[in-house]
N, C-alpha and C positions, 0 to 999 in steps of 0.2 A: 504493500500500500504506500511504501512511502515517497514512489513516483506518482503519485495522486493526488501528491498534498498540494493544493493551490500558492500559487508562485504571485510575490507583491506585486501591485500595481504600478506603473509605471505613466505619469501623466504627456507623455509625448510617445510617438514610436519609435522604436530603437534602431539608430543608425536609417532612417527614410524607410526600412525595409514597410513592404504590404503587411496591414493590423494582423492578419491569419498566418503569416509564418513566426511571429513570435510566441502566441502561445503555448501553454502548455495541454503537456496530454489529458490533468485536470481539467483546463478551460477547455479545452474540447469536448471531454465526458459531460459535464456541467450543460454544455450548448447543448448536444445531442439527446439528452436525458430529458431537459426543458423541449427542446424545439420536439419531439415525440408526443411528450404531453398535450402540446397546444396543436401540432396535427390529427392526434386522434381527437382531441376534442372539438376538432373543427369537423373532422369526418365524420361525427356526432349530429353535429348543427345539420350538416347539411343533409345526411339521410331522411331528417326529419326533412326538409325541405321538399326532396324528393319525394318520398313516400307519401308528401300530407295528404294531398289530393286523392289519389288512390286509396289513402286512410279510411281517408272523413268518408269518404264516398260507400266504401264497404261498409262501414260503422254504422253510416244512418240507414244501410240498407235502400241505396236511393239510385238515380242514377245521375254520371257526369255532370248534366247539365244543368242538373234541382239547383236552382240560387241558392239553397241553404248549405248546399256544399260550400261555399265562397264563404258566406257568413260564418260558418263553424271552422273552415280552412284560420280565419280571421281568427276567430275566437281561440282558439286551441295553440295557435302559433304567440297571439298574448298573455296566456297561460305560461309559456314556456318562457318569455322573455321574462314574464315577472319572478319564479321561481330563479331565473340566471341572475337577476338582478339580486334577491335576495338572499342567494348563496353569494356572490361576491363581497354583501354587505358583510355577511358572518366569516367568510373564511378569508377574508383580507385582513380582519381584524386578529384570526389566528395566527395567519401567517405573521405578524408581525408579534404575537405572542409566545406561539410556541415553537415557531421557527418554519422555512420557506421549503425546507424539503419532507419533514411531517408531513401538512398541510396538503401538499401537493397530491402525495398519495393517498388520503384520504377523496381528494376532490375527481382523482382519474376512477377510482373505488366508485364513487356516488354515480357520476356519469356513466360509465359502463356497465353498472347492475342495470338501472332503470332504464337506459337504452336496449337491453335486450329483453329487460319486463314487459317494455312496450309492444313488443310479437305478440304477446298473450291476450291482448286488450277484445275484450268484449262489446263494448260499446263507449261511445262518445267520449263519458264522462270521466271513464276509468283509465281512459288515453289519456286523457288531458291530465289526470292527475301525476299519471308516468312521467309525462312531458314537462310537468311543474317539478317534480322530483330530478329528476336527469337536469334540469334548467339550473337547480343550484348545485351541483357539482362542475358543470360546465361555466359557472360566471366565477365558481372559485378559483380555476386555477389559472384563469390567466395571470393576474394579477401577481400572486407569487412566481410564476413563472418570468416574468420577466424582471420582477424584484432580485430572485436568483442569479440573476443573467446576468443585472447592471451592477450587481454590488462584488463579483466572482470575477466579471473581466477587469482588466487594465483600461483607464479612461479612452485612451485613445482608439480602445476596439470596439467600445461599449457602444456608440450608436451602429456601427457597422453590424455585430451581432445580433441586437436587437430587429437590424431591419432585417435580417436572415431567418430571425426566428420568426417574427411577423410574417415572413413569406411562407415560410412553411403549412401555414393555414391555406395559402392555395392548393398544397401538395394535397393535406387533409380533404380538402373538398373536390380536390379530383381525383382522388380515390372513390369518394365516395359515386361519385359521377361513374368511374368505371366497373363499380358494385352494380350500380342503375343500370347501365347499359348491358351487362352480362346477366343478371338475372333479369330484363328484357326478354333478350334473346331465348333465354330459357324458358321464360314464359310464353313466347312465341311460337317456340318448337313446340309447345306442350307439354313439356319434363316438369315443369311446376305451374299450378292451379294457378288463376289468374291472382284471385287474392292473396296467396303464398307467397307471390313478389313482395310484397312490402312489408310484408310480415318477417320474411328471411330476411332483408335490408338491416332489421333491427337486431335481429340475430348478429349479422356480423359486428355491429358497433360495438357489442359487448366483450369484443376479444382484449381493448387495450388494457384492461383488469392486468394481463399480465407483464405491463412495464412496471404495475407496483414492484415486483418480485426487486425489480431491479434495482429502482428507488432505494428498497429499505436495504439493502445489502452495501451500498457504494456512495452514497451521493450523501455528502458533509453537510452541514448548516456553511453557508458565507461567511466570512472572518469579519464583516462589517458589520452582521448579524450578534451576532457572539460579542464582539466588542460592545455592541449599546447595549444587547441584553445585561453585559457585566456591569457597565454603569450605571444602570436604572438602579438591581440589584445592592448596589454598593451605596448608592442613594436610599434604599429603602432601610440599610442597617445601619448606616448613620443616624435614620430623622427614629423619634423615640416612640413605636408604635405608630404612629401614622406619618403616612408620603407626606411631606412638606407640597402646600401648594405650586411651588416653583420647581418640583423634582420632575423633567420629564418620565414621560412614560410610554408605556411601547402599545401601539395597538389603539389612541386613543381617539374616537372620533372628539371628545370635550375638547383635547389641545390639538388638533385638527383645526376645529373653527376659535378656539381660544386665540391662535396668533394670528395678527393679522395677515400676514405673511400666506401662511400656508391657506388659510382662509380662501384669500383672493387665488392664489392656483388650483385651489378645488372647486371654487365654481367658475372660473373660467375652464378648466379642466372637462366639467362636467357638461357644460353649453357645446364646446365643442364635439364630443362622445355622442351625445345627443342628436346631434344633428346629422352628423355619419350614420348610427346607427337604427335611426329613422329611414333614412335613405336607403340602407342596403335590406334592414330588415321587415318595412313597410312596404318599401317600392320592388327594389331591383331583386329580390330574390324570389318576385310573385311574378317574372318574368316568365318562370317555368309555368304557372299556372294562364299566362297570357298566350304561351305556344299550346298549352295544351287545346286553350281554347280556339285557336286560329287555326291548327293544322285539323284537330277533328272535323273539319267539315270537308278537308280535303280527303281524308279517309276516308268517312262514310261515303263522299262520294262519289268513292270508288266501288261502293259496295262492298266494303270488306266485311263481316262479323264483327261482334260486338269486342269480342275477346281478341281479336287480331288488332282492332282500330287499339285497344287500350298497349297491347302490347309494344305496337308503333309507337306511340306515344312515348313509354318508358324509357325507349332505344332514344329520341329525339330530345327527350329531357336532358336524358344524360349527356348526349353530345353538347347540348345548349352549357351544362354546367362545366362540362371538362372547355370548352371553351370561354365561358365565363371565367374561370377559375386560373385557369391559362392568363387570361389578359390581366387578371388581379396579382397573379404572382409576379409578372414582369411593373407593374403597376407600385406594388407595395418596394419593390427592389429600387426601381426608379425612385420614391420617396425617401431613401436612405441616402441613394446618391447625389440627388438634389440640396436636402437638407444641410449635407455637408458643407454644402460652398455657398449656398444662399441665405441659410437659418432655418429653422422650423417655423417663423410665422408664414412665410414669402409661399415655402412649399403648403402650407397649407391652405393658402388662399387660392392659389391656383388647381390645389384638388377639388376643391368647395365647388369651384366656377366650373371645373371641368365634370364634374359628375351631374353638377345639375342641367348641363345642354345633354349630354352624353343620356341621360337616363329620360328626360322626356323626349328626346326626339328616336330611342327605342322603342317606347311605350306606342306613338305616335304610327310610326313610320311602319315597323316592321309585318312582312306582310308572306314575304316566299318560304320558300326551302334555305334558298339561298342567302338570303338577310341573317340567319344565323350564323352564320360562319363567319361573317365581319362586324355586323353590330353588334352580336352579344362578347365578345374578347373589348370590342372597343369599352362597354357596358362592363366590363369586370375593370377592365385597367383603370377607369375613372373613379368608380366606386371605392374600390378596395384598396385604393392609393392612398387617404387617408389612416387605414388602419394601420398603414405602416409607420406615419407618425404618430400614433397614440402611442404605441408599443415603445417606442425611442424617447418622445417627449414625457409622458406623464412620470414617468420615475425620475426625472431630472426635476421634475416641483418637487421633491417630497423629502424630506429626514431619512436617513436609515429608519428609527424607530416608526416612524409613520409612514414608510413608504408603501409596503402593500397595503395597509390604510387607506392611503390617498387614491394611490392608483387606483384600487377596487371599488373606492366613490365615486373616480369621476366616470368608470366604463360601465361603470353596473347603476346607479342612482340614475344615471341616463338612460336605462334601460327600464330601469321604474316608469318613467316618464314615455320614454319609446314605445311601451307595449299599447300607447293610444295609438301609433302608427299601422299594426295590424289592423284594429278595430274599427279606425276609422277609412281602412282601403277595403273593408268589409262591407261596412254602411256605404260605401260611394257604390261597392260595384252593384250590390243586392236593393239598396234604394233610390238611391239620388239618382243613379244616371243608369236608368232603365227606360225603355218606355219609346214610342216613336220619333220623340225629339234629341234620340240618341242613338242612331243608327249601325254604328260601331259596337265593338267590344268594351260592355262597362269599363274592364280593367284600362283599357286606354283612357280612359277621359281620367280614371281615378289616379292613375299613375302620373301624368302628366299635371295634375289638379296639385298632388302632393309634393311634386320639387322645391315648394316655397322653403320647404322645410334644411336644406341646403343653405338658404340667405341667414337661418341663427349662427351659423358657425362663423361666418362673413362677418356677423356683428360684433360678435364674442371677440376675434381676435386682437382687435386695439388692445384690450386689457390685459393679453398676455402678456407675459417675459420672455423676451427671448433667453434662451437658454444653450445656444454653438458654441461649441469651446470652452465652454464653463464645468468643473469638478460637480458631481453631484453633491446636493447640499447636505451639513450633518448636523 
């Protein structure tokens, strides 16, 4: 082990060389262990993505086209967001409690049982509770996860790796896309029942259970971890039975909003979160659900069967995400590179503006076979460009002792907030824009209606701090 033991940090890089050949074999296990976590738990996300429509549909026992599929798609998907939300509320505050590689494994633990509970779901209700349940193991680990990451590299690597980790949730979800597309196929040939498809989807999500194995055998707490945990500690056996008001503390949302400081980077932190993940998880991932809508009629047709047109479908999805996902990975990679030489506010502004043309004039416009293969990667690379600054920027507001704290406020309390973004792309598609005065596909009017949602971020950022080139704060 004791080529494992993590190697100090160094605030420039050594002799020009590239951040990635100085590391150690620690910093690499560390990335690789993290960037795992946060792709399985993105291949999580997005099965559910995949499978919802086909879900809901089996579930209510209804078919494709019932509007109340869309509203319960709605409904079930902000079920899930508020459960991710409120698991990051709790296991951000662990992470900074009981430490970031704990944590971690219990949060791949929570996601991966109830992602494969989800197979078993009977009806509506009991999905959506799985889906709540699976939601807060998945909003846990981001946050420790890249807490791990920033305070285990050398400053000078640290946003590089983070934008690497962050990409790796494209990997996560084109996995899952190529899950979609092979049990498709499968479904198509007839080797599995139609409803089987989505049900086995959830089956696989339940495998990364065994990177815990791995977790608990090798992977340290961060020496920056350890260090505040000792101070706190050594503060609390000084003051005579009770923490002295002034003794920080690890995990604390009170001195969170108690400084002013960290205050203002958690709700500017959060405004931004919010507004990304409105965008990707109100609009642009109900893309699939807009193809599903637009190609079914070129299936039927055709005359194909019911169980053929659905299985077309599946194969179409998946190619929609593996290319969605695609242009996100090159997207969020691009936000790393960017951020480098320009800042993190400049790269943000420019993601905000570009997702918001980028994702209504998808909604709008898309209409062939072919319109998939170029708008939806353009449609990832816009959208998911921002995540790649969250992942880099939000750990640079925050203290060691509050840093998965923070972080986990501002991606998950945003997601508090975000789960009205399903709901209300539910009510647009099933009420508002129905009806002869709307000739189109609800989901167009609805998707393009909700881009405003884009311009909070835009507002948000005057108030941030630029943070390039600057040590993380302690």
């Amino acid at each position: 082990m004791g080529d494992l033991l993590p190697a100090s940090a160094s605030a420039s890089p050594p002799d020009g060389r590239p951040w990635y050949r100085s590391l150690t074999r620690y910093h690499w296990f560390v990335f690789v262990v993290a960037a795992l976590g946060w792709l399985f738990d993105t291949m999580d996300q997005q099965l559910f993505n995949l499978a919802r429509k086909p879900a809901v549909t089996s579930l209510l026992a209804t078919s494709p086209t019932d509007i109340r599929v869309d509203r319960f798609g709605g409904y079930t998907t902000s079920i899930f967001i508020t459960g991710w939300a409120m698991g990051g509320l709790i296991f951000g505050v662990l992470g900074d409690r009981i430490g970031r590689a704990k944590t971690m494994m219990l949060t791949i633990l929570l996601y991966s049982f109830f992602t494969g509970l989800s197979a078993l779901s009977v009806g509506i209700w009991d999905f959506s509770l799985y889906r709540f349940l699976t939601g807060l193991g998945v909003g846990g680990e981001f946050a420790v996860g890249v807490a791990l990451v920033a305070e285990v590299m050398p400053d000078y690597a640290r946003p590089h790796a983070l934008g690497w980790l962050q990409a790796s949730s494209a990997l996560g979800n084109m996995m899952a896309a190529v899950t979609s597309m092979m049990l498709g196929q499968l479904g198509e040939a007839g080797v599995i029942g139609g409803e089987w498809v989505w049900r086995f989807m959830f089956v696989i999500g339940a495998l990364p259970a065994f990177l815990c194995l791995l977790i608990m055998r090798r992977l340290k707490e961060p020496e920056k971890w350890t260090t505040a945990k000792a101070g706190v500690s050594r503060d609390d056996a000084l003051s005579t039975g009770a923490t002295p008001p002034s003794a920080p503390k690890l995990g604390s949302y009170g001195e969170l909003f108690g400084d002013p400081r960290w205050r203002r980077n958690a709700i500017v932190g959060f405004l931004l979160a919010f507004s990304g993940v409105v965008g990707l998880w109100g609009i642009g991932f109900f893309s699939f659900d807009l193809i599903r809508s637009v190609f079914r009629k070129s299936f039927e047709a055709q005359g194909l069967a019911n169980e053929a047109v659905n299985a077309k479908l599946t194969l179409w999805v998946g190619i929609a995400s593996l290319l969605q996902n695609f242009g996100g990975f090159l997207g969020v990679y691009a936000f790393s590179r960017v951020c480098h030489h320009t800042g993190r506010k400049p790269a943000f502004a420019v993601s905000f503006l570009l997702a918001l043309f980028a994702t209504a004039g998808t909604f709008w416009y898309l209409e062939d076979f072919s319109d998939v293969f170029w708008m939806i990667p353009v449609l990832g690379f816009c959208q998911l460009t921002m995540f790649g600054g969250y992942a880099i920027y939000f750990p640079e507001l925050f203290p060691t002792r509050l840093r998965s704290t923070g972080t986990s406020f501002c991606y998950n309390v945003g997601r508090f907030v975000a789960a009205v973004g399903p709901l209300t792309l539910g009510y647009l598609t099933s009420e508002v824009f129905v009806g002869p005065d709307f000739p189109r596909e609800p989901m167009r009017y609805a998707g393009v209606a909700m881009c405003g949602f884009f311009l909070i971020g835009l507002i948000a950022l005057p108030f941030a701090p630029e943070t390039k080139g600057q040590p993380l704060p302690e």
